[in-house]
Z-matrix of the N, CA and C atoms (Angstrom, degrees):
N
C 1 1.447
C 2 1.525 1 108.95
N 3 1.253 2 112.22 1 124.81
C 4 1.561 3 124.17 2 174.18
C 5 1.389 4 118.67 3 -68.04
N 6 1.417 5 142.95 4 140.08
C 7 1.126 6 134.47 5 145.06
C 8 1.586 7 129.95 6 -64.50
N 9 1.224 8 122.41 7 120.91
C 10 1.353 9 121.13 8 -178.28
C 11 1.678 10 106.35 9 -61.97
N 12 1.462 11 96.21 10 154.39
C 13 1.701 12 113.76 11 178.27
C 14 1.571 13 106.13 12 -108.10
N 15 1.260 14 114.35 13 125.62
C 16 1.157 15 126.26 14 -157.61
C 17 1.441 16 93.88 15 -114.01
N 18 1.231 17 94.67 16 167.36
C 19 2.242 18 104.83 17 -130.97
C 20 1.857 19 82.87 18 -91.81
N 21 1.212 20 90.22 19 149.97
C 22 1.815 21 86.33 20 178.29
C 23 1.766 22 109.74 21 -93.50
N 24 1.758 23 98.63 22 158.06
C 25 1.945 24 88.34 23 -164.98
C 26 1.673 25 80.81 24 -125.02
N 27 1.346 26 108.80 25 108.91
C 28 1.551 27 130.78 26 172.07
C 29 1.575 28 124.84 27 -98.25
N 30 1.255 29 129.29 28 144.79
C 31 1.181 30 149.41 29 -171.92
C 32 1.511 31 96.64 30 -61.34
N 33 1.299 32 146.15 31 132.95
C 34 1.701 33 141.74 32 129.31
C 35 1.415 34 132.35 33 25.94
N 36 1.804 35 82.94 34 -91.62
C 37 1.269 36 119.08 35 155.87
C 38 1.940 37 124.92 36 -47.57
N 39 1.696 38 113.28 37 -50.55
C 40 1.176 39 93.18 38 138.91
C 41 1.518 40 165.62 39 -89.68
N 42 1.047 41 97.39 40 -8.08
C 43 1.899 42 110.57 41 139.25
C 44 1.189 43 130.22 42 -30.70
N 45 1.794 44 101.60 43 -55.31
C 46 1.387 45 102.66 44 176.62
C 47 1.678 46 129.87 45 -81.62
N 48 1.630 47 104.36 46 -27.09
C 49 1.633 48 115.60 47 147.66
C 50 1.565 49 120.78 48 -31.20
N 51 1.758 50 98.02 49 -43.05
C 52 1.452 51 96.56 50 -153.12
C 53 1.953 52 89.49 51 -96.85
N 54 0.761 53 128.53 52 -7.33
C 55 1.320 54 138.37 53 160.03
C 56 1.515 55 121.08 54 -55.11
N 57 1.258 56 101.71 55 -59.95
C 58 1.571 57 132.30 56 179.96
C 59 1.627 58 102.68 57 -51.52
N 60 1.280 59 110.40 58 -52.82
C 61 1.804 60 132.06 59 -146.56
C 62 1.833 61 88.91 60 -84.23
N 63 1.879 62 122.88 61 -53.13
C 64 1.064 63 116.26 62 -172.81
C 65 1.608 64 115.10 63 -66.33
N 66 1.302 65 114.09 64 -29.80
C 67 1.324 66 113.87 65 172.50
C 68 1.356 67 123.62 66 -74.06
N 69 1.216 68 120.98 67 -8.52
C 70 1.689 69 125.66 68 -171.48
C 71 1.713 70 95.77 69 -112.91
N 72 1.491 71 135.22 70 -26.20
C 73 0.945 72 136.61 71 160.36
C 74 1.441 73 136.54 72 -42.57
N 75 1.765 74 101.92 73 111.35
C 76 1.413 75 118.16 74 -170.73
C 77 1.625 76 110.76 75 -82.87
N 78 1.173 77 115.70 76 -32.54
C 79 1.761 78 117.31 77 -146.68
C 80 1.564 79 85.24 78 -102.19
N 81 1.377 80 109.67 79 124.74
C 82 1.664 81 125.55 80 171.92
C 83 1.495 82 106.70 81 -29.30
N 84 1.871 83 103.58 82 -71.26
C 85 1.471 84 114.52 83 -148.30
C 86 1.672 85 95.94 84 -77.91
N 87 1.401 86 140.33 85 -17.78
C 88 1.320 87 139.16 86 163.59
C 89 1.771 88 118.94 87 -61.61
N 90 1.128 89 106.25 88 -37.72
C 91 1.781 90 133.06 89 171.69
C 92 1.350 91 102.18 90 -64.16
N 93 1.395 92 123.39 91 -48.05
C 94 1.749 93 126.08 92 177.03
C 95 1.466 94 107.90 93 -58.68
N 96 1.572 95 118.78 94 -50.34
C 97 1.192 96 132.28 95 -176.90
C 98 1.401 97 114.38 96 -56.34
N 99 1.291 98 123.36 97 -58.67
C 100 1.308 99 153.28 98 162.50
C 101 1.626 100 116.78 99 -36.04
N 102 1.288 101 94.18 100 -39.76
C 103 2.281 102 108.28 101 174.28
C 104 1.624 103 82.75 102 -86.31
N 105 0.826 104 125.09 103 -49.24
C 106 1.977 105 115.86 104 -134.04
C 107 2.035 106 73.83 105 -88.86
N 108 1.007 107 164.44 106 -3.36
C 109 1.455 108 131.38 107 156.37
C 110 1.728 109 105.27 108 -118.44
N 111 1.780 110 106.91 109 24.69
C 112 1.423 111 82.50 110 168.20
C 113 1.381 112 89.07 111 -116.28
N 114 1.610 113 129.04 112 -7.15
C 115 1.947 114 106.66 113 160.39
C 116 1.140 115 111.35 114 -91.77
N 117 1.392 116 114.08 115 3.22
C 118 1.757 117 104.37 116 148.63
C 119 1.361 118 134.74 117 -79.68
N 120 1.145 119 106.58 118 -4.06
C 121 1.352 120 119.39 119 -175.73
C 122 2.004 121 115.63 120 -109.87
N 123 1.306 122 79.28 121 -13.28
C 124 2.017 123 109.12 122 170.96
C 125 1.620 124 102.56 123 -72.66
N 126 1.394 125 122.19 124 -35.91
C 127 1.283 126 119.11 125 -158.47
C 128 1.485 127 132.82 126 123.69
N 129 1.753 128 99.52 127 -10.57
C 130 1.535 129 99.75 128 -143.70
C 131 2.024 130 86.30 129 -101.24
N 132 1.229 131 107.25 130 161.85
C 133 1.415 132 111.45 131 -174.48
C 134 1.460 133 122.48 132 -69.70
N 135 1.495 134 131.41 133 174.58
C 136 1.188 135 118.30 134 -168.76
C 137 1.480 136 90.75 135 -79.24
N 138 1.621 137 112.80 136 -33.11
C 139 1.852 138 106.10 137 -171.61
C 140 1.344 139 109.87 138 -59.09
N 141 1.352 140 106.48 139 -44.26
C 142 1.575 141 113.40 140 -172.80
C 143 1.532 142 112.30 141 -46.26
N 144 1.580 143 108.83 142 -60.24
C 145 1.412 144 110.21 143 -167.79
C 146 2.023 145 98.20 144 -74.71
N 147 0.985 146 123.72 145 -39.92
C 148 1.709 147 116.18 146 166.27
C 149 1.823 148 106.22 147 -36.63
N 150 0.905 149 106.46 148 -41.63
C 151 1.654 150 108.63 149 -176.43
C 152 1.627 151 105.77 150 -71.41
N 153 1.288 152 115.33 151 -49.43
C 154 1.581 153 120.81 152 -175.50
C 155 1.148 154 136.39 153 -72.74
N 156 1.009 155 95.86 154 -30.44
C 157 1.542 156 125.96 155 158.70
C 158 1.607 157 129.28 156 -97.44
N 159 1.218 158 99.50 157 -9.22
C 160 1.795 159 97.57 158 177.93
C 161 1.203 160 114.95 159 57.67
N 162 1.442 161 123.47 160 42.97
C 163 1.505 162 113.06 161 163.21
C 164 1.610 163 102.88 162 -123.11
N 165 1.573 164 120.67 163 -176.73
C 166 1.039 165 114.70 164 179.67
C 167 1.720 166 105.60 165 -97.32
N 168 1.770 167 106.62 166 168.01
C 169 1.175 168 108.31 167 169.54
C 170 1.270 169 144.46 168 -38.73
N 171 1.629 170 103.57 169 -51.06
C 172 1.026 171 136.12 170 -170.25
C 173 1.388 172 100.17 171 -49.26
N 174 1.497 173 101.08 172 -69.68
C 175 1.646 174 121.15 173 175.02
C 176 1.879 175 109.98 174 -25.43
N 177 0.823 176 107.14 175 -58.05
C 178 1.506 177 141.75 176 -161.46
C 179 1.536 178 96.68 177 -53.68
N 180 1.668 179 121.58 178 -58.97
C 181 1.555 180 124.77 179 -158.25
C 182 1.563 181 76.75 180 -115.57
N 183 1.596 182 139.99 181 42.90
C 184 1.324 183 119.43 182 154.97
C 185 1.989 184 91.04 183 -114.99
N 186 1.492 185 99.65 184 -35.83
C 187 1.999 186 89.64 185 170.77
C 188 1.139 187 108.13 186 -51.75
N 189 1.724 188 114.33 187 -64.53
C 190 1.518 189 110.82 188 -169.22
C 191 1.500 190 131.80 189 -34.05
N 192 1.602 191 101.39 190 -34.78
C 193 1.287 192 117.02 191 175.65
C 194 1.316 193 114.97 192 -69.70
N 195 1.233 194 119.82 193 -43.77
C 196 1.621 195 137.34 194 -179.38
C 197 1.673 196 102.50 195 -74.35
N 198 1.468 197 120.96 196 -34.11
C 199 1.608 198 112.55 197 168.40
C 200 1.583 199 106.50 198 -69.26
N 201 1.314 200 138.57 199 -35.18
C 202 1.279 201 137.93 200 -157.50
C 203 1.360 202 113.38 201 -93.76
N 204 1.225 203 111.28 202 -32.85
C 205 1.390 204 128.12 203 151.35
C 206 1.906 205 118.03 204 -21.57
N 207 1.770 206 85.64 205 -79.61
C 208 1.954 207 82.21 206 179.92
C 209 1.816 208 85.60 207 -156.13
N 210 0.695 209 108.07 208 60.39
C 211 1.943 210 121.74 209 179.67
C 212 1.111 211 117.73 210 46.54
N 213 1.201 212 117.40 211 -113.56
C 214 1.639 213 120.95 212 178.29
C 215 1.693 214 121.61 213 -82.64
N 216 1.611 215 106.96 214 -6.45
C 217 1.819 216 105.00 215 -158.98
C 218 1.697 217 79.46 216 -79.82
N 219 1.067 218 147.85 217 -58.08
C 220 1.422 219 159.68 218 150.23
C 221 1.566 220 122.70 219 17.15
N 222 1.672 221 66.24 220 -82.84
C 223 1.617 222 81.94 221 168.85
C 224 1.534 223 140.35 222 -59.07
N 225 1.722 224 101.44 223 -39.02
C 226 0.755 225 110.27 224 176.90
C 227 1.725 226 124.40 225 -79.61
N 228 1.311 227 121.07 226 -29.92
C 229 1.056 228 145.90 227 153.41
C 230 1.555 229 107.07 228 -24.43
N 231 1.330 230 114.15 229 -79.34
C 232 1.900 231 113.67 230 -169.68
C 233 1.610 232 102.35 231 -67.87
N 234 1.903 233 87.32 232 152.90
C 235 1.189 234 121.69 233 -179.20
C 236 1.501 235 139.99 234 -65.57
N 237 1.106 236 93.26 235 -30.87
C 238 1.490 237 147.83 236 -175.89
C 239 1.735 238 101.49 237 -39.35
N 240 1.365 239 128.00 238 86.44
C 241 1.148 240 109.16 239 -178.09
C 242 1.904 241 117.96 240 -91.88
N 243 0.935 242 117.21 241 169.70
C 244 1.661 243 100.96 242 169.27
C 245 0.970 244 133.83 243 -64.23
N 246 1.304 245 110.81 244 144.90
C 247 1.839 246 109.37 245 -177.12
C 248 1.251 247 107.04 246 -99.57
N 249 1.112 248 102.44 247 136.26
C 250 1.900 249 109.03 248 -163.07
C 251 1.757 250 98.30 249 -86.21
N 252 1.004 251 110.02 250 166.38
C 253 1.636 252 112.87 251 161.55
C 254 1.143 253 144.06 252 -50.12
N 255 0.924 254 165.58 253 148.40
C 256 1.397 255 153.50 254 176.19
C 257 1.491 256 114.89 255 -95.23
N 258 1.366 257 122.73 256 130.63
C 259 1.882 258 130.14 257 -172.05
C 260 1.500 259 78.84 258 -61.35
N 261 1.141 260 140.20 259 -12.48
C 262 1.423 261 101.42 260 -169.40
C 263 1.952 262 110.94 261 -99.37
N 264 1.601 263 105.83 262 -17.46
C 265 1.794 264 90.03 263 148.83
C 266 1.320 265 132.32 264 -46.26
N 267 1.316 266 120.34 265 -36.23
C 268 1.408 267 109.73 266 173.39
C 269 1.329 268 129.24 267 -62.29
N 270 1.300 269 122.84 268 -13.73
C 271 1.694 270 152.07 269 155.72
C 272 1.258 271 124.51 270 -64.50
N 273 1.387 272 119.86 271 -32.70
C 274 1.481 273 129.22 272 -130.72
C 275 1.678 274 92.05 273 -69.83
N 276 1.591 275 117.69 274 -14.47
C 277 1.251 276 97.92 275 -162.70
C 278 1.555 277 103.04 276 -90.23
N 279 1.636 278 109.42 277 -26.43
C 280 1.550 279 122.43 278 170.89
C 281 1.366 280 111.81 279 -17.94
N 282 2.143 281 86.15 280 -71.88
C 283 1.401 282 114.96 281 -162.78
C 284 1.684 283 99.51 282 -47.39
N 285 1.315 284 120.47 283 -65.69
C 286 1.287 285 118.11 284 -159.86
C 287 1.588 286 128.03 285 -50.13
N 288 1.948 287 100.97 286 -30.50
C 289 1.166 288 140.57 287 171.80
C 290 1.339 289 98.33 288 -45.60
N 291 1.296 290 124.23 289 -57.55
C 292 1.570 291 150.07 290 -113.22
C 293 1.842 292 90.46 291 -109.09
N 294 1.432 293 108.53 292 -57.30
C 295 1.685 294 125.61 293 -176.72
C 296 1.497 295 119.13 294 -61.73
N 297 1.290 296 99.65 295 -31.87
C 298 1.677 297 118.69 296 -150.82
C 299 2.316 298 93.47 297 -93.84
N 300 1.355 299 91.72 298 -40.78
C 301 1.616 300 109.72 299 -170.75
C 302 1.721 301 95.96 300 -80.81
N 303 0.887 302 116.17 301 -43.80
C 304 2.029 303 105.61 302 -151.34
C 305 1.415 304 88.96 303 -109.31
N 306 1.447 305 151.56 304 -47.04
C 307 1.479 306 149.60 305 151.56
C 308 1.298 307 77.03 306 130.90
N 309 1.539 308 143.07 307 60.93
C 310 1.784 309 120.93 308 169.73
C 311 1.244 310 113.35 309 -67.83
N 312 1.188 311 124.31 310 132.12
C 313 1.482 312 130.57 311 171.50
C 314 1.433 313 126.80 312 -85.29
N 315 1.652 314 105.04 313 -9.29
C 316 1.812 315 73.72 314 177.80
C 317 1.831 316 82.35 315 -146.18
N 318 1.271 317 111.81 316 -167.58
C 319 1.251 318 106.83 317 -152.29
C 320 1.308 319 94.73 318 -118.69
N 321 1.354 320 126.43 319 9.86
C 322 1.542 321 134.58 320 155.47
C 323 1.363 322 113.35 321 -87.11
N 324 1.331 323 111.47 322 -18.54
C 325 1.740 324 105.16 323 -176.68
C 326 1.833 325 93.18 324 -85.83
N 327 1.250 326 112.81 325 -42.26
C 328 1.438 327 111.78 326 -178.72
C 329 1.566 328 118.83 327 -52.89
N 330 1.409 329 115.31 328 -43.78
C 331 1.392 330 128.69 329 -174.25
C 332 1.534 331 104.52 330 -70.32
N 333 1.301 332 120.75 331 -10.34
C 334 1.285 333 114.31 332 -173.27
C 335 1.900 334 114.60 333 -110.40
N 336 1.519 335 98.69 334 -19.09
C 337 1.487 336 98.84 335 149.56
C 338 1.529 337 130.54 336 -85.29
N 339 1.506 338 109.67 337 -21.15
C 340 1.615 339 118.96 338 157.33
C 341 2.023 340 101.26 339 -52.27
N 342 0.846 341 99.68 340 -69.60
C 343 1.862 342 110.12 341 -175.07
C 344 1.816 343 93.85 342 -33.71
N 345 1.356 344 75.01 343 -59.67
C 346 1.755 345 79.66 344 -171.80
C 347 1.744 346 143.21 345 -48.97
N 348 1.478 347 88.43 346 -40.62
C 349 1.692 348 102.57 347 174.00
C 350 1.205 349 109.61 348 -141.97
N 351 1.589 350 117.86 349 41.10
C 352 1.541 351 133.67 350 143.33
C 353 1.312 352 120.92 351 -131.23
N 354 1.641 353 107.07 352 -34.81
C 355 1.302 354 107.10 353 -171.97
C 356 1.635 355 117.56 354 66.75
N 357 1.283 356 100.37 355 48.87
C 358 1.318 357 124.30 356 -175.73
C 359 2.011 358 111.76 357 -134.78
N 360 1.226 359 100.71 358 89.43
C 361 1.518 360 98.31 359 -176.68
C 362 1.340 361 115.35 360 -112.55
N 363 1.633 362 111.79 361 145.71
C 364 1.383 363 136.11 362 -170.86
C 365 1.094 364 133.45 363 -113.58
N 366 1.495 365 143.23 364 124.47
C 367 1.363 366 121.55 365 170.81
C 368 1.458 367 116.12 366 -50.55
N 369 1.595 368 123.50 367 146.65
C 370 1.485 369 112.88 368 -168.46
C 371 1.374 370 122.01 369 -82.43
N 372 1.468 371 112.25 370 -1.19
C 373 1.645 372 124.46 371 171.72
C 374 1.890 373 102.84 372 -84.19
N 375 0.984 374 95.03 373 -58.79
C 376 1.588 375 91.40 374 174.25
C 377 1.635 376 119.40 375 -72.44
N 378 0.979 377 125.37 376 -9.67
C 379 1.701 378 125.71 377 142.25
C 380 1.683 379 101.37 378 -50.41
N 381 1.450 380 100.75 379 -91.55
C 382 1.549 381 87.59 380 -167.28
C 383 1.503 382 128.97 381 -48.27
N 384 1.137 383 102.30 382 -13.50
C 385 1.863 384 102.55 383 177.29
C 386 1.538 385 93.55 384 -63.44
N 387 1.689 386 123.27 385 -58.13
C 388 1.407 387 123.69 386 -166.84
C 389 1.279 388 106.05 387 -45.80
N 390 1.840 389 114.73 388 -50.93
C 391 1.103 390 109.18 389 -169.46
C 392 2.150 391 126.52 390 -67.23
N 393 1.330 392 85.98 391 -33.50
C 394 1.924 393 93.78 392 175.88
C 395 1.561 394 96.15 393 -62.26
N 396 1.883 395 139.05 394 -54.25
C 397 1.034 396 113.05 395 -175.93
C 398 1.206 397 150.22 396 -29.69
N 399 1.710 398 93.17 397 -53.36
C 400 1.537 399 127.49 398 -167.15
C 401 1.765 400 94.72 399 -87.19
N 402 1.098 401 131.07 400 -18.59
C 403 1.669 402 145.91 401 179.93
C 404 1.632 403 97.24 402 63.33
N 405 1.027 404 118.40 403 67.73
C 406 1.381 405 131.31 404 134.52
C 407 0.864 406 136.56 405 -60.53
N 408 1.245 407 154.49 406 175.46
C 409 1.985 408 122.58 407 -176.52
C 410 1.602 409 76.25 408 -174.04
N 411 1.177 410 111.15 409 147.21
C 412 1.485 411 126.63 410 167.17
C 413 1.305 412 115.06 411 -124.11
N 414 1.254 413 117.21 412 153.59
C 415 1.565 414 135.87 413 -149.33
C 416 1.992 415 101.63 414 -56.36
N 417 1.255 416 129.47 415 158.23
C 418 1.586 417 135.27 416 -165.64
C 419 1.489 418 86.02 417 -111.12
N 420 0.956 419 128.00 418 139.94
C 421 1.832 420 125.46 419 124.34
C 422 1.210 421 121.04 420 -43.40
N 423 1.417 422 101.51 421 115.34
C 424 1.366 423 89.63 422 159.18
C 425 1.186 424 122.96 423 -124.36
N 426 1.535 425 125.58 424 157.96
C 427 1.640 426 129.79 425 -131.53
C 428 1.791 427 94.90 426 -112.86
């Protein structure tokens, strides 16, 4: 379970800074930064703007933190670009569908019905990382 990102409550005057700054803004990943705390500051949720923008959450409440910090010198400062989504959220309910129904046991037999009827392939260490995040669990032996 995710924690929600709660909407940021900004000054006017900085609104209109941050207005000023996105429109004069050259560098992509500063422009991402720059959208992602002014529709936080609109109201709209951290999920919402993760969806609109195509970055991940995480990403999302690690600027906020870095805007609240000391505003924009912060933000703008880290390297840190967004981490985009993974094709395999758009699945996730398949997968779970997929784990829970057939009992797959290892995360190479799984990656190879993903290949199979998505055509979506993974290294098998970074499968299971996706899968421990999201807490998926695949079937045990039992002895």
């Amino acid at each position: 379970m995710t924690k929600t990102i709660k909407k940021l409550n900004l000054l006017p005057e900085e609104i209109e800074d941050l207005s000023v700054m996105i429109k004069e803004e050259k560098n992509a990943d500063y422009l991402l930064k720059l959208q992602t705390v002014h529709l936080l500051s609109l109201g709209l949720s951290g999920r919402d703007v993760s969806i609109f923008l195509q970055i991940s959450e995480h990403s999302i409440s690690i600027w906020k933190k870095e805007y609240l910090k000391n505003n924009f010198v912060n933000l703008l400062k880290s390297n840190r670009k967004g981490g985009r989504k993974s094709e395999l959220d758009k699945i996730k309910s398949n997968i779970i569908e997929k784990v829970e129904q057939d009992n797959i046991m290892s995360a190479k037999e799984l990656n190879f019905w993903i290949n199979e009827n998505f055509s979506i392939s993974y290294d098998i260490s970074w499968l299971r990382k996706y899968l421990k995040k999201n807490a998926i669990y695949l079937s045990r032996k039992v002895a």
